[in-house]
N, C-alpha and C positions, 0 to 999 in steps of 0.2 A: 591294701588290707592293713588295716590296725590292729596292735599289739600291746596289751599291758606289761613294762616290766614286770610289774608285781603279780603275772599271774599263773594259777594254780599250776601246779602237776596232774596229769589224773588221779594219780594216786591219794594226793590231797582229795580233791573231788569227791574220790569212792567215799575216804574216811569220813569228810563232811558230810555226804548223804548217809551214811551207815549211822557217824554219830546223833543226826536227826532223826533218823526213822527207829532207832534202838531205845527213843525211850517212850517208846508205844507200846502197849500190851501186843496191839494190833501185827506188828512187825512189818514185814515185805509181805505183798499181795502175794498169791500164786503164781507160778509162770501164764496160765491162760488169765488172767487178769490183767498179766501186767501186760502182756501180748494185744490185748484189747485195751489197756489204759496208749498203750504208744498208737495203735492204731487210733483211737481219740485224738491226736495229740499231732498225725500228721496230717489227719483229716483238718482240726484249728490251720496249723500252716498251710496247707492247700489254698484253705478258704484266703487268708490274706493275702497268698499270692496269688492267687484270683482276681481278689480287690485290687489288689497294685498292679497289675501286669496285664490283666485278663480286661475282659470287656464286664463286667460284670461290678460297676459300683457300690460301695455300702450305704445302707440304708441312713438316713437323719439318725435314726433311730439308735445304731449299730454302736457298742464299746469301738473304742479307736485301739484296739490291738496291735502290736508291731509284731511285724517279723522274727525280731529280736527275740522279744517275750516267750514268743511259740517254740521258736525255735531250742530255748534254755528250757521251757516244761517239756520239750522232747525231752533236751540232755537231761533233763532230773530223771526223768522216766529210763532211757534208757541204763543210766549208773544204777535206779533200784535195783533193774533188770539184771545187770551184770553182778552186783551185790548177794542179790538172792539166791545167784549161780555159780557162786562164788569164781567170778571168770574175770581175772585182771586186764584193765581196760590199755594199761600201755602195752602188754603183752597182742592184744587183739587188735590193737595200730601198728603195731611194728609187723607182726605176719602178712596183716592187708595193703599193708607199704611193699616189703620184701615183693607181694604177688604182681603189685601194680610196678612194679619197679623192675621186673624181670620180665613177666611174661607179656608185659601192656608198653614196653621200654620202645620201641617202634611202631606200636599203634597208631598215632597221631602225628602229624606234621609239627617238628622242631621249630621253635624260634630259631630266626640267625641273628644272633645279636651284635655283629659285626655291623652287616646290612643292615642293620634296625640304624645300628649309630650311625652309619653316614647317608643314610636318607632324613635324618633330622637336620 
């Protein structure tokens, strides 16, 4: 996985989405709007991992979409969403961290990183 030094905080993120969409008359959608803008939005991702993974190729026709792309008009869509709710986004990673880190802590089979290194 890659990582930019240079990158954001959520809390950067919220501000830049907040300071884009605040010089709109229009503002933030409603919550059933924007409810239905993400459902838009995971339905595009679906469809590219379809394309790439699925048996299901794009057409001659088709924009060449990435993953990437979808995935960041979720993230913009989801920050409205949290924006308009006014619901702090590191605040709502760290609670679903704590949950997955306590209650899901032996859910799954450990690496042994031990045995990882001397079977190399």
């Amino acid at each position: 996985m890659k990582f930019q030094s240079n990158a954001l905080t959520s809390k950067e993120m919220q501000e830049r989405v907040d300071a884009y969409i605040s010089q709109f008359k229009e503002g933030y959608f409603s919550p059933l709007s924007m409810m239905a803008r993400m459902t838009e939005e995971v339905g595009e991702l679906a469809r590219e991992v379809n394309h790439h993974y699925g048996e299901k190729p794009k057409k001659s026709s088709e924009d060449d979409n990435s993953m990437e792309e979808e995935l960041g008009d979720l993230l913009f869509v989801m920050l409205c969403f949290a924006n308009s709710l006014d619901i702090d986004m590191t605040e709502s990673f760290e609670t679903v961290m704590n949950k997955f880190e306590t209650r899901d802590k032996d859910r799954w089979t450990k690496l042994d990183y031990e045995e990882d290194l001397n079977n190399d």
